[in-house]
PDB file of N, CA, C and O in Angstrom:
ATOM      1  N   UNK A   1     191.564   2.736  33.708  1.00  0.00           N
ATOM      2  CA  UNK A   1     192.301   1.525  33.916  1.00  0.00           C
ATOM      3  C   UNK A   1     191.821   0.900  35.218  1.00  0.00           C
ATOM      4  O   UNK A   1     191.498   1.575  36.195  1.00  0.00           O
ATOM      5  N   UNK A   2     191.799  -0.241  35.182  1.00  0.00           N
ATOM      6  CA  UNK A   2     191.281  -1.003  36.530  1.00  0.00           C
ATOM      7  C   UNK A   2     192.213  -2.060  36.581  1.00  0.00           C
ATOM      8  O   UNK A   2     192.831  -2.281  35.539  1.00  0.00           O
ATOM      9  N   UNK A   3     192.437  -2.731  37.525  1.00  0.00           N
ATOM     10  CA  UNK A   3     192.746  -3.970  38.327  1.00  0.00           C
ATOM     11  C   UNK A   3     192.360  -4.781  39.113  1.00  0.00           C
ATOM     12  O   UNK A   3     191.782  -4.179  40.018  1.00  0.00           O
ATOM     13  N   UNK A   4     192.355  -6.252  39.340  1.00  0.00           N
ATOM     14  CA  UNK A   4     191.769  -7.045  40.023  1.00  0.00           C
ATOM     15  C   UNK A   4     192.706  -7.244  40.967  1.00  0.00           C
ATOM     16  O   UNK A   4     193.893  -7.428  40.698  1.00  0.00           O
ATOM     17  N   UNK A   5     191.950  -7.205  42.813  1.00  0.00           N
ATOM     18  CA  UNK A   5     192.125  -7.692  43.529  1.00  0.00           C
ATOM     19  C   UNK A   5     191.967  -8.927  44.820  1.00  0.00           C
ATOM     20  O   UNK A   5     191.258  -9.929  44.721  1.00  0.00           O
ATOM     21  N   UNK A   6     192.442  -8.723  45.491  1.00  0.00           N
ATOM     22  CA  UNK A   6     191.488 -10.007  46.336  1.00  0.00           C
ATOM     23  C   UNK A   6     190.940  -9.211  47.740  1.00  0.00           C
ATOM     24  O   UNK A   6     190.301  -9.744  48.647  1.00  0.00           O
ATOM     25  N   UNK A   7     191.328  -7.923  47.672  1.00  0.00           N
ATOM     26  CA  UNK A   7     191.021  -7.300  49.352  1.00  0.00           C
ATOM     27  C   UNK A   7     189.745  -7.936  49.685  1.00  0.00           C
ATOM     28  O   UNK A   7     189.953  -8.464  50.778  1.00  0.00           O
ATOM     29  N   UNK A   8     188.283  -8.222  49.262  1.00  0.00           N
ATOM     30  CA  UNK A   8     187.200  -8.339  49.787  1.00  0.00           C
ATOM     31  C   UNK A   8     187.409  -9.973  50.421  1.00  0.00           C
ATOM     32  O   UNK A   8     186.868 -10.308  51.474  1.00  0.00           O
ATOM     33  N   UNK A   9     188.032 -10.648  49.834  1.00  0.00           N
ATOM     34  CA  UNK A   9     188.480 -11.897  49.909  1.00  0.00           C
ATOM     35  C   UNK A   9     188.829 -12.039  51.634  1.00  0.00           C
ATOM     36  O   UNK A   9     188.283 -12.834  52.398  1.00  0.00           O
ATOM     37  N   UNK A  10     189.322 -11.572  51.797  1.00  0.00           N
ATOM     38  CA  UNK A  10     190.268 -11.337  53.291  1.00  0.00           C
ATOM     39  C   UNK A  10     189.246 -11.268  54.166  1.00  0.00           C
ATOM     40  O   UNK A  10     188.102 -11.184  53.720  1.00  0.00           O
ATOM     41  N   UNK A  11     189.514 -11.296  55.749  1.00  0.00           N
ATOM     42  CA  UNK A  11     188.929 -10.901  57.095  1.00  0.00           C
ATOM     43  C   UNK A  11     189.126  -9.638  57.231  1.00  0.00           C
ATOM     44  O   UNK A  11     189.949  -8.908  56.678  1.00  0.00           O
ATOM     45  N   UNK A  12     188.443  -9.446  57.889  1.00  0.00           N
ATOM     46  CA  UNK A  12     188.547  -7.150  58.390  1.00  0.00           C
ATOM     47  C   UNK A  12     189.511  -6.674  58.526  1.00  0.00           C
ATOM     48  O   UNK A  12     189.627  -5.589  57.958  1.00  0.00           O
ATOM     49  N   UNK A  13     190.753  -7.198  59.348  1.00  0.00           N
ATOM     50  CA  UNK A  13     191.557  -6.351  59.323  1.00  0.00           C
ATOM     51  C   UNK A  13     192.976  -7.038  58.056  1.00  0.00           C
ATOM     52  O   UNK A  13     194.005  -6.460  57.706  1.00  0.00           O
ATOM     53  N   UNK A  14     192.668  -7.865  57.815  1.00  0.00           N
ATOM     54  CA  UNK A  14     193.646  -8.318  56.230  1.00  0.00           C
ATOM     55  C   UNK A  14     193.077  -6.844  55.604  1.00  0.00           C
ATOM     56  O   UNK A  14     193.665  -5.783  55.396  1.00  0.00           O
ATOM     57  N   UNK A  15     191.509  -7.305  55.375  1.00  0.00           N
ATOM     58  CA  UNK A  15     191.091  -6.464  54.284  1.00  0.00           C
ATOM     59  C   UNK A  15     191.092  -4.971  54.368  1.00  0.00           C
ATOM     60  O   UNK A  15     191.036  -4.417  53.270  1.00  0.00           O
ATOM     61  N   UNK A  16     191.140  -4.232  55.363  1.00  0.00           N
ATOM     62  CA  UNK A  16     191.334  -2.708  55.240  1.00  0.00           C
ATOM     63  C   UNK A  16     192.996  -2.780  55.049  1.00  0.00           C
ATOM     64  O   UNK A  16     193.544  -1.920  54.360  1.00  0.00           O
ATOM     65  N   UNK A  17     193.754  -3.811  55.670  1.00  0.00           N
ATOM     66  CA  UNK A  17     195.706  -3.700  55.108  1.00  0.00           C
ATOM     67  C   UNK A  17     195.809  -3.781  53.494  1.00  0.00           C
ATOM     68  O   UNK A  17     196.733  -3.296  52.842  1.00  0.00           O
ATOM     69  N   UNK A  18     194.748  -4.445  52.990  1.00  0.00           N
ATOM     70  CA  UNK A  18     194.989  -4.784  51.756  1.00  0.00           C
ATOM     71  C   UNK A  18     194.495  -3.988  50.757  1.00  0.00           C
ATOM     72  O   UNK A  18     194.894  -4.010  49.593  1.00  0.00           O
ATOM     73  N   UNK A  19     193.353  -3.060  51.338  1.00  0.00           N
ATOM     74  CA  UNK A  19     193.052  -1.861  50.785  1.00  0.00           C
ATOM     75  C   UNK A  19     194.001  -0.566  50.668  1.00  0.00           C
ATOM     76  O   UNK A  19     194.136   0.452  49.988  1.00  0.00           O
ATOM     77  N   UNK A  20     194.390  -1.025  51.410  1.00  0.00           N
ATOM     78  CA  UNK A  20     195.775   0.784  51.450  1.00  0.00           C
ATOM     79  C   UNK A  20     196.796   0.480  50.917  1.00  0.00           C
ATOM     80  O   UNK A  20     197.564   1.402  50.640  1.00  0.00           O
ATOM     81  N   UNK A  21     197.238  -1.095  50.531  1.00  0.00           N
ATOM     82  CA  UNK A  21     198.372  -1.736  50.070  1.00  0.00           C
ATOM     83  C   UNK A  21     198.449  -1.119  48.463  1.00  0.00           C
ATOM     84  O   UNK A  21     197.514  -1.268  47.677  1.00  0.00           O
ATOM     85  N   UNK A  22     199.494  -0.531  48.176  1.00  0.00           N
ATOM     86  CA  UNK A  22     199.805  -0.437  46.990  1.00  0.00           C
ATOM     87  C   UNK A  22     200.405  -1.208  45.880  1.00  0.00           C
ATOM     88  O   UNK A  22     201.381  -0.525  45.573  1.00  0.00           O
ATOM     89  N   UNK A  23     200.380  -2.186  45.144  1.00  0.00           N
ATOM     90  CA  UNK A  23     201.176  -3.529  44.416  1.00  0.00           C
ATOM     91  C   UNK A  23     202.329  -2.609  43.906  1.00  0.00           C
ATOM     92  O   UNK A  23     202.193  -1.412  43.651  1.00  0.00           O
ATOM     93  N   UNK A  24     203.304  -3.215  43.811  1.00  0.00           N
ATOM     94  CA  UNK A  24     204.529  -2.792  43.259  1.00  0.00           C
ATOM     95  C   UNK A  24     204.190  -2.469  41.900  1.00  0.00           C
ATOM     96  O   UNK A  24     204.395  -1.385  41.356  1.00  0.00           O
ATOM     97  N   UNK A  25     203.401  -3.976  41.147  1.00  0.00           N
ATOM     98  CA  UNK A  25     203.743  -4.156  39.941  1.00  0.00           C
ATOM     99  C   UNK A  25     202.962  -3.225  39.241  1.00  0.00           C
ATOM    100  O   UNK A  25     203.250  -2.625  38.205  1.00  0.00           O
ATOM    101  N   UNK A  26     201.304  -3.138  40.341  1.00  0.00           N
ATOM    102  CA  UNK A  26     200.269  -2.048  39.372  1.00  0.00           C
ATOM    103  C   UNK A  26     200.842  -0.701  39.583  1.00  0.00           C
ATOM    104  O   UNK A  26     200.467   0.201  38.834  1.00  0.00           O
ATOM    105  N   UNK A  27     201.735  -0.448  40.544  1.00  0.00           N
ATOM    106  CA  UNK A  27     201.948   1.442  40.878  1.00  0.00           C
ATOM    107  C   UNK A  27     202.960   1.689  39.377  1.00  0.00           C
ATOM    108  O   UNK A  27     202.831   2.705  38.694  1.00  0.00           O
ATOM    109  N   UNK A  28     204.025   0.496  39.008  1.00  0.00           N
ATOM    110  CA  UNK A  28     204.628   1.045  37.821  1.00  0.00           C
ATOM    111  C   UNK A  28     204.212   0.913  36.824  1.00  0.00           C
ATOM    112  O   UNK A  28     204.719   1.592  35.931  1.00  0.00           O
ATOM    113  N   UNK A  29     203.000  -0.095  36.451  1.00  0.00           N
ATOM    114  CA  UNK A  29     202.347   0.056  35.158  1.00  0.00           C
ATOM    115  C   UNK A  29     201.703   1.561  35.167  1.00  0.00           C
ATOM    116  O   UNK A  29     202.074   2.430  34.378  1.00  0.00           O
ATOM    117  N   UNK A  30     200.546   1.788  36.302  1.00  0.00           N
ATOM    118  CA  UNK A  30     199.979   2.970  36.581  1.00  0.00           C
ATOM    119  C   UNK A  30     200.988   4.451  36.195  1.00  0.00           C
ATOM    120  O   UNK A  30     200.570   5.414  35.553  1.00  0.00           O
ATOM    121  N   UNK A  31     202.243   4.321  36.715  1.00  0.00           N
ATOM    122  CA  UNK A  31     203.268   5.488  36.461  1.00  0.00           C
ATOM    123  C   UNK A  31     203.989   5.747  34.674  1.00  0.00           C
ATOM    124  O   UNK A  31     204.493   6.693  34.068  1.00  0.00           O
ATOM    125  N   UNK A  32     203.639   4.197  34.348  1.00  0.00           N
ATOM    126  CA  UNK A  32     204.313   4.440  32.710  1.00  0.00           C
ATOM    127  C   UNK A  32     202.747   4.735  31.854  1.00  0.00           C
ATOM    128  O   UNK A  32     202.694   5.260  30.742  1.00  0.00           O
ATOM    129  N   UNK A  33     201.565   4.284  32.626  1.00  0.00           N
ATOM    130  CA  UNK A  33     200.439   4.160  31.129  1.00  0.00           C
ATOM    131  C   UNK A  33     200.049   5.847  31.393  1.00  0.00           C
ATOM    132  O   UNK A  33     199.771   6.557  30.426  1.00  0.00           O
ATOM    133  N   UNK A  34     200.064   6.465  32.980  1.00  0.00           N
ATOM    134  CA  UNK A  34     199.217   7.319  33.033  1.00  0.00           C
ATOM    135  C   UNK A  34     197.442   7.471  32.948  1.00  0.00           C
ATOM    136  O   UNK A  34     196.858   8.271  32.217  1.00  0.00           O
ATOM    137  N   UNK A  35     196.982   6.785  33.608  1.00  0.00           N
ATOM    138  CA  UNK A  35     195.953   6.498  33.010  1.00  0.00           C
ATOM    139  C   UNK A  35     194.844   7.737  33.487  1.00  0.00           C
ATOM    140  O   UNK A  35     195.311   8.384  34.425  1.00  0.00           O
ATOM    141  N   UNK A  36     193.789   8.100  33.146  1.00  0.00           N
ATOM    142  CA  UNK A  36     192.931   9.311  33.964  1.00  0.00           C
ATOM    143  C   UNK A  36     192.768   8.917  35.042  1.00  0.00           C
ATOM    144  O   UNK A  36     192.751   9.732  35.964  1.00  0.00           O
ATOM    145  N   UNK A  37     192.573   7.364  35.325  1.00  0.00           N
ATOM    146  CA  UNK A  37     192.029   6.807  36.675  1.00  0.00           C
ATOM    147  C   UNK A  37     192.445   5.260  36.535  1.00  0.00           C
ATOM    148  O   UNK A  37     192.548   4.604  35.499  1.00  0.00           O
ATOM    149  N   UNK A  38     192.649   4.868  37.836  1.00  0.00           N
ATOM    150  CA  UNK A  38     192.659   3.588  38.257  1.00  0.00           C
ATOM    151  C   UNK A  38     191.537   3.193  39.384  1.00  0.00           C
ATOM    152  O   UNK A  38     191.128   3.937  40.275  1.00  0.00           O
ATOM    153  N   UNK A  39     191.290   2.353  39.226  1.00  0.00           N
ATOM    154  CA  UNK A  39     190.271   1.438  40.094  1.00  0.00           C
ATOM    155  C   UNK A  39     190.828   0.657  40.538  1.00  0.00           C
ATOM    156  O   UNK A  39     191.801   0.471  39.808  1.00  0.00           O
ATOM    157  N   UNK A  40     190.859  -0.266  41.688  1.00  0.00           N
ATOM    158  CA  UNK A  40     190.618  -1.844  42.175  1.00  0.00           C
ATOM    159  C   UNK A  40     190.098  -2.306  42.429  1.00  0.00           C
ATOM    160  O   UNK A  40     189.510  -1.805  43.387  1.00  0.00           O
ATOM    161  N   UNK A  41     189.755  -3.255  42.171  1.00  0.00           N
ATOM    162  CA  UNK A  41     188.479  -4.227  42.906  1.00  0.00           C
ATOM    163  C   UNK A  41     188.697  -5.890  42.882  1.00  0.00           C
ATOM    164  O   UNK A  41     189.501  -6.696  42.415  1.00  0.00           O
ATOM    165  N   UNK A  42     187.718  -5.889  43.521  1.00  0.00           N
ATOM    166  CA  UNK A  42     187.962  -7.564  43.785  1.00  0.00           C
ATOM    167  C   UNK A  42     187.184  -7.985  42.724  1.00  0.00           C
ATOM    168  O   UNK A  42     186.400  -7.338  42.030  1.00  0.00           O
ATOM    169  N   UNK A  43     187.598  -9.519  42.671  1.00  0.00           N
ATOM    170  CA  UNK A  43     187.240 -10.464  41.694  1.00  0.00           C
ATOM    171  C   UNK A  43     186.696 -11.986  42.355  1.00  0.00           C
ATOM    172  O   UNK A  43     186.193 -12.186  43.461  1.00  0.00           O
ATOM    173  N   UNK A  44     186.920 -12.730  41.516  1.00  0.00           N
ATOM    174  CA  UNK A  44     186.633 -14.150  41.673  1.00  0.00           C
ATOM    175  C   UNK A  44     188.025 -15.309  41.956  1.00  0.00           C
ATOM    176  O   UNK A  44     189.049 -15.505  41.302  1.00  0.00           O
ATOM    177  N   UNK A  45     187.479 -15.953  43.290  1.00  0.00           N
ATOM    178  CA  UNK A  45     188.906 -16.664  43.909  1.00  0.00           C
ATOM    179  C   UNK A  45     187.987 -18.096  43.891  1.00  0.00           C
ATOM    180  O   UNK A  45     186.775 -18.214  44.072  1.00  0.00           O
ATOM    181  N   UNK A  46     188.869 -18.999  43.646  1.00  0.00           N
ATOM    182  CA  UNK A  46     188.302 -20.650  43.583  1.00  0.00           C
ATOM    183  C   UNK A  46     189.463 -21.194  44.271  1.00  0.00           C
ATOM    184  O   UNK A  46     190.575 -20.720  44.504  1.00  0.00           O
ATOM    185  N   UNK A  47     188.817 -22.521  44.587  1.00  0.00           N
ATOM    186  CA  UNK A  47     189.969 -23.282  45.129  1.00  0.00           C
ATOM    187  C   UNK A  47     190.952 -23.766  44.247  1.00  0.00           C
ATOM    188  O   UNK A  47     192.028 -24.027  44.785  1.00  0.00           O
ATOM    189  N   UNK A  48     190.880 -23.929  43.197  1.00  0.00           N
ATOM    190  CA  UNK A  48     191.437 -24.029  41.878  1.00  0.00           C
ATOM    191  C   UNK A  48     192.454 -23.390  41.236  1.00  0.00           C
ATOM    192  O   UNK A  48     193.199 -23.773  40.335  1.00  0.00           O
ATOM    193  N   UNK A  49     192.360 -22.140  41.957  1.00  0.00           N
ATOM    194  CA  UNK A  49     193.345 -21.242  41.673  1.00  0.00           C
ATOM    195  C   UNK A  49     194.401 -20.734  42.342  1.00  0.00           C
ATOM    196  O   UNK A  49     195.170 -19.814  42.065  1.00  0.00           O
ATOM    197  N   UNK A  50     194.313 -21.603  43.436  1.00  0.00           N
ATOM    198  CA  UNK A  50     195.828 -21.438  44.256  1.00  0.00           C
ATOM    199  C   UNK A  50     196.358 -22.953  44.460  1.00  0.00           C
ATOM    200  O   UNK A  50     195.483 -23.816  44.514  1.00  0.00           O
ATOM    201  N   UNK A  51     197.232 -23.216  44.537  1.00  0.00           N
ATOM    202  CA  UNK A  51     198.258 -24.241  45.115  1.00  0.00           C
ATOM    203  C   UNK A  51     197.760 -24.936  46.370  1.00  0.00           C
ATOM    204  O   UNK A  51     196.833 -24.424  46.999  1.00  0.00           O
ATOM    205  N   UNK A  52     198.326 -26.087  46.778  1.00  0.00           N
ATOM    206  CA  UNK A  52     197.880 -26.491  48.013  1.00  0.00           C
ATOM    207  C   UNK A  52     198.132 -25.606  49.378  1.00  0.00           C
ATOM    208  O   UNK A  52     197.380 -25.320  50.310  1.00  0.00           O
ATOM    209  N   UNK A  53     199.507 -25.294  49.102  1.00  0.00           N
ATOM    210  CA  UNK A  53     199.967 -24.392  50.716  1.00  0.00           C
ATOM    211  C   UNK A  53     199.370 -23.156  50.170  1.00  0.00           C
ATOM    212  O   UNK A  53     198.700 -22.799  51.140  1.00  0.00           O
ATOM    213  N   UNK A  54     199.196 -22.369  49.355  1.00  0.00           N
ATOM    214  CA  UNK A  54     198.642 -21.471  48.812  1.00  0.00           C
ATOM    215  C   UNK A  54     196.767 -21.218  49.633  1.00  0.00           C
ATOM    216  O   UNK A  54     196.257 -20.253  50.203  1.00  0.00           O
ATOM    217  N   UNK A  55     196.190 -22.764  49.256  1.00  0.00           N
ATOM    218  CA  UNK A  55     194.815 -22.834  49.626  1.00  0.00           C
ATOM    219  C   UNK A  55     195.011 -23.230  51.194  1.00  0.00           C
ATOM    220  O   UNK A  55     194.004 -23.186  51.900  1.00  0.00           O
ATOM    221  N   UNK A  56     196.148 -23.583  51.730  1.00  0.00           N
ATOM    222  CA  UNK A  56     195.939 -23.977  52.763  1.00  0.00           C
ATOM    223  C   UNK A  56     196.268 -22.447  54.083  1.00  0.00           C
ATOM    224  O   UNK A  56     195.649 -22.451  55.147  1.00  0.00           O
ATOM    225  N   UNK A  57     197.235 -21.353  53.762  1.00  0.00           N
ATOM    226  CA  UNK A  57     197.310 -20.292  53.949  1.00  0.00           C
ATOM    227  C   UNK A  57     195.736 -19.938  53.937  1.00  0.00           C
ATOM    228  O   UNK A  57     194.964 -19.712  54.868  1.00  0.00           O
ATOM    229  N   UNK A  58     195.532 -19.973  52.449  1.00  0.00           N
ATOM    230  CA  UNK A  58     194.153 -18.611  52.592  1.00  0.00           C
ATOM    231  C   UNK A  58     193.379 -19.113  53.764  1.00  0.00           C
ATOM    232  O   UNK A  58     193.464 -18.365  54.738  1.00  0.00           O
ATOM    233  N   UNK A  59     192.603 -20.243  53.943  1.00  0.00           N
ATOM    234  CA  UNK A  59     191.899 -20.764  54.767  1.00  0.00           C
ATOM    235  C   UNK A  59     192.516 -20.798  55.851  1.00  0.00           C
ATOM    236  O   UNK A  59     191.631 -20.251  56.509  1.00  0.00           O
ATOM    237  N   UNK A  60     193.683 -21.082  56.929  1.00  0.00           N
ATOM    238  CA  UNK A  60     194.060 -20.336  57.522  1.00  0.00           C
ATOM    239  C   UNK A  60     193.833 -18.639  58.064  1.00  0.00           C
ATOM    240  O   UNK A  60     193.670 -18.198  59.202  1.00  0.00           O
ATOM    241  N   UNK A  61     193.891 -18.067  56.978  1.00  0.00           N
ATOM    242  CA  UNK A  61     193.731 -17.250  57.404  1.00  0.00           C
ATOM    243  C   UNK A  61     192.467 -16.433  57.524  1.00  0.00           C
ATOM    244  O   UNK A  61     192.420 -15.323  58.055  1.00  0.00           O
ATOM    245  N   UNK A  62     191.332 -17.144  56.927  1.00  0.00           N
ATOM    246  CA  UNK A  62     190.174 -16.874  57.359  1.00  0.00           C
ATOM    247  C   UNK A  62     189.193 -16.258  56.353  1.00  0.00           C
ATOM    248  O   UNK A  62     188.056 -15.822  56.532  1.00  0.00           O
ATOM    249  N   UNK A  63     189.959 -16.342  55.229  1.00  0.00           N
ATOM    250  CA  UNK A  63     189.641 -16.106  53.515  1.00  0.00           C
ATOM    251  C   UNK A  63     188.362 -16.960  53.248  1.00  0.00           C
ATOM    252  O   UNK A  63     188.026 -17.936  53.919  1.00  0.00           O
ATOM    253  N   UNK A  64     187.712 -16.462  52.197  1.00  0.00           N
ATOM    254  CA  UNK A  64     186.573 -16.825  51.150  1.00  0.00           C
ATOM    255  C   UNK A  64     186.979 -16.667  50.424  1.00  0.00           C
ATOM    256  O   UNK A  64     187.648 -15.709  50.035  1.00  0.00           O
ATOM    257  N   UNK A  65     186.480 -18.281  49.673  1.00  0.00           N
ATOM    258  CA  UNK A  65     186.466 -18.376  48.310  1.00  0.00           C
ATOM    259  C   UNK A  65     185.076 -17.803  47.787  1.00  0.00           C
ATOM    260  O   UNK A  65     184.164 -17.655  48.600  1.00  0.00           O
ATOM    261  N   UNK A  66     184.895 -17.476  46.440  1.00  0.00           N
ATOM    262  CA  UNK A  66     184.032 -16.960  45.954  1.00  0.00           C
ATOM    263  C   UNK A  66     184.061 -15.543  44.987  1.00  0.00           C
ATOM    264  O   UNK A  66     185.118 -14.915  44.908  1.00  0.00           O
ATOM    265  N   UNK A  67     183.033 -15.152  44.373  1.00  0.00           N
ATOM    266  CA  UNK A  67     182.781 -13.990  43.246  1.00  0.00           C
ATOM    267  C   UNK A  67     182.664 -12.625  44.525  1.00  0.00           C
ATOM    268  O   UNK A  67     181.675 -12.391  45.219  1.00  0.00           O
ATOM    269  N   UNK A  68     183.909 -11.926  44.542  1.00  0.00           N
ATOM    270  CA  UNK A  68     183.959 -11.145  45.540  1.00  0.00           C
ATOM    271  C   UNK A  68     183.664  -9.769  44.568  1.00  0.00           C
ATOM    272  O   UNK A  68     184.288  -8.891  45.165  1.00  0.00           O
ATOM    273  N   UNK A  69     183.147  -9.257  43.594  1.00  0.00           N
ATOM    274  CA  UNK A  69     183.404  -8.398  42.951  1.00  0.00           C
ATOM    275  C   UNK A  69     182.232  -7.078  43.547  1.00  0.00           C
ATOM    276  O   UNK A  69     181.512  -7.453  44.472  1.00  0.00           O
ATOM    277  N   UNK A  70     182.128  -6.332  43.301  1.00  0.00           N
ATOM    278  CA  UNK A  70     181.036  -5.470  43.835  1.00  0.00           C
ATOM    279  C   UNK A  70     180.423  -4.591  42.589  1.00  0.00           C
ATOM    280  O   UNK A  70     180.768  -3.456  42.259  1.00  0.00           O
ATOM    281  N   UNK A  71     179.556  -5.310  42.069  1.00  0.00           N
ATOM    282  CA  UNK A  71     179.279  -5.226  40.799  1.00  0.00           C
ATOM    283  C   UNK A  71     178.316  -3.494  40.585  1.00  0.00           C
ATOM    284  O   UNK A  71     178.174  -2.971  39.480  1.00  0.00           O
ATOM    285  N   UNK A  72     177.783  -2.889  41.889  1.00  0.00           N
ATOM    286  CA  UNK A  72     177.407  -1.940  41.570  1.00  0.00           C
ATOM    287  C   UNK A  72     178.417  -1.114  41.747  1.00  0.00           C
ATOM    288  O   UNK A  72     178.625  -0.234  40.912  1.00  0.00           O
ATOM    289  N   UNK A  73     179.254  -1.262  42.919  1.00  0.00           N
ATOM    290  CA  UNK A  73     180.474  -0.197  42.147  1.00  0.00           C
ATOM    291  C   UNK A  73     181.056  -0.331  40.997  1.00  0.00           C
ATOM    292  O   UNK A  73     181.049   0.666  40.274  1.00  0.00           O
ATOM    293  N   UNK A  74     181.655  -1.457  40.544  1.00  0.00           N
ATOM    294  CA  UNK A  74     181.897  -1.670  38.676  1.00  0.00           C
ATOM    295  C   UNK A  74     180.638  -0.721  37.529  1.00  0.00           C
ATOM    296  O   UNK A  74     180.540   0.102  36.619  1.00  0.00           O
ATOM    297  N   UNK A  75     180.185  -1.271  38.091  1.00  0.00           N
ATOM    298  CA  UNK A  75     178.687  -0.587  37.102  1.00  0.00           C
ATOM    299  C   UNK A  75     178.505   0.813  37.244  1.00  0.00           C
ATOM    300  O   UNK A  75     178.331   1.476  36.222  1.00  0.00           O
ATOM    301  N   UNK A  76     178.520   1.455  38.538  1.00  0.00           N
ATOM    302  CA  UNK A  76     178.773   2.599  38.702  1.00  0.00           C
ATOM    303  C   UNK A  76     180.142   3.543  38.182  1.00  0.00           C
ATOM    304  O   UNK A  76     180.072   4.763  38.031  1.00  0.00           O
ATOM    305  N   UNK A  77     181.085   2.931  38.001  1.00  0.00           N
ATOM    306  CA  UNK A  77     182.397   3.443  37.757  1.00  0.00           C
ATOM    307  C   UNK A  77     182.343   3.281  35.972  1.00  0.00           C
ATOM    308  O   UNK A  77     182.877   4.194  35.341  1.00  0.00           O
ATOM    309  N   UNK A  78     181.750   2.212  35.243  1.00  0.00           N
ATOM    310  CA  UNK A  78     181.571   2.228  34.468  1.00  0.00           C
ATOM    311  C   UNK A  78     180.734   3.047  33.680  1.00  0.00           C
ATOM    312  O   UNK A  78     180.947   3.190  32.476  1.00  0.00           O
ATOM    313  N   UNK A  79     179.920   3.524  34.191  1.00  0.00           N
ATOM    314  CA  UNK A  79     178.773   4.941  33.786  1.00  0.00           C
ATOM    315  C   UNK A  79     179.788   6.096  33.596  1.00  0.00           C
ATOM    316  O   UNK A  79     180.142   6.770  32.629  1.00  0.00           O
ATOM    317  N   UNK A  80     180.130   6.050  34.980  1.00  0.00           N
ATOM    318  CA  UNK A  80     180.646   7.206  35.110  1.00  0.00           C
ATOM    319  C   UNK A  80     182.294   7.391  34.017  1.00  0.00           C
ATOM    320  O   UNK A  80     183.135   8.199  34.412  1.00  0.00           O
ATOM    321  N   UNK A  81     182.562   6.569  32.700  1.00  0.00           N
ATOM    322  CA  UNK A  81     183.477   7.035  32.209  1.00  0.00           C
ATOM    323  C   UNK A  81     182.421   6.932  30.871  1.00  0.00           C
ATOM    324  O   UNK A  81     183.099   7.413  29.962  1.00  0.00           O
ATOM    325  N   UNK A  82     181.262   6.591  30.367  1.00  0.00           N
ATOM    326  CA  UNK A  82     180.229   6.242  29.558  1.00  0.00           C
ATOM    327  C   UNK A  82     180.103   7.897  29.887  1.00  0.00           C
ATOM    328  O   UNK A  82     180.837   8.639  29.235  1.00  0.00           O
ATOM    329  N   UNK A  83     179.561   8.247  30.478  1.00  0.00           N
ATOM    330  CA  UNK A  83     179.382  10.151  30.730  1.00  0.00           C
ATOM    331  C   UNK A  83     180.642  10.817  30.245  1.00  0.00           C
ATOM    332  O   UNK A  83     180.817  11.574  29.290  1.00  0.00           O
ATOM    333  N   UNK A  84     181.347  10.415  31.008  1.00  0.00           N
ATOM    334  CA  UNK A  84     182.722  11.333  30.351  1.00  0.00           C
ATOM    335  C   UNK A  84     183.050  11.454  28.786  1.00  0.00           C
ATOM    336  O   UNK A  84     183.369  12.492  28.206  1.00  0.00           O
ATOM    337  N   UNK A  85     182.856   9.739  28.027  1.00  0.00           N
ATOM    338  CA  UNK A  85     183.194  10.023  27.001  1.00  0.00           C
ATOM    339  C   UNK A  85     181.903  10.103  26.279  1.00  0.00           C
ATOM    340  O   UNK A  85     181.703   9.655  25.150  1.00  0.00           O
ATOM    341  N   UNK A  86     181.265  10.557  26.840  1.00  0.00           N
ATOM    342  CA  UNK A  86     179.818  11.189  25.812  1.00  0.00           C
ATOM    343  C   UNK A  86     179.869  13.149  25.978  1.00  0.00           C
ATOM    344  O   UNK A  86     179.293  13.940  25.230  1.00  0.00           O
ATOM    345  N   UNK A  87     180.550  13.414  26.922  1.00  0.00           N
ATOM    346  CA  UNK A  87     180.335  15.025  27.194  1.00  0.00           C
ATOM    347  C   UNK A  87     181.515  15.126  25.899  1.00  0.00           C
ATOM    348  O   UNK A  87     181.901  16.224  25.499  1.00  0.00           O
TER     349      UNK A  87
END
C-alpha cells in the first residue's frame, strides 16, 4: 500500500516535520487494511491545485510547485514487491 505526499514539497525543516508526521486519516486506513507495507512519497503539486490562501501559504512558506516524486525509490520499491510476489 502506498500514499501520496507533499513532504519533498516543503523547505528542510517543514520537510524532515513532515516526514515523521503521521496523517490521522492514512494511520486508520493502514490499521483496518493491514497492509504488508506502506510507503509515502511525494507526488505532483500545481498551482491549480490549491486555493488562493492555500497557494498563497505554500509560497509563503517557501514550497515548490512541481513533480516531487522520487521515481527511483518508486521503482525500487516496486521491484522489490515484483520479487516478493514471484518467490
Amino acid at each position: 500500500m502506498f500514499s501520496v505526499g507533499m513532504a519533498a514539497a516543503l523547505p528542510g525543516p517543514l520537510r524532515r516535520l513532515a516526514e515523521r508526521m503521521v496523517q490521522p486519516r492514512i494511520a486508520a486506513l493502514v490499521e483496518l487494511v493491514r497492509p504488508r507495507d506502506h510507503r509515502r512519497f511525494s507526488g505532483v503539486i500545481r498551482r491549480e491545485h490549491l486555493d488562493r490562501k492555500g497557494a498563497l501559504l505554500f509560497r509563503l512558506l517557501g514550497c515548490r510547485y512541481g513533480d516531487h516524486g522520487d521515481w527511483a525509490a518508486i521503482d525500487a520499491w516496486a521491484d522489490d514487491i515484483a520479487r516478493q510476489l514471484d518467490a
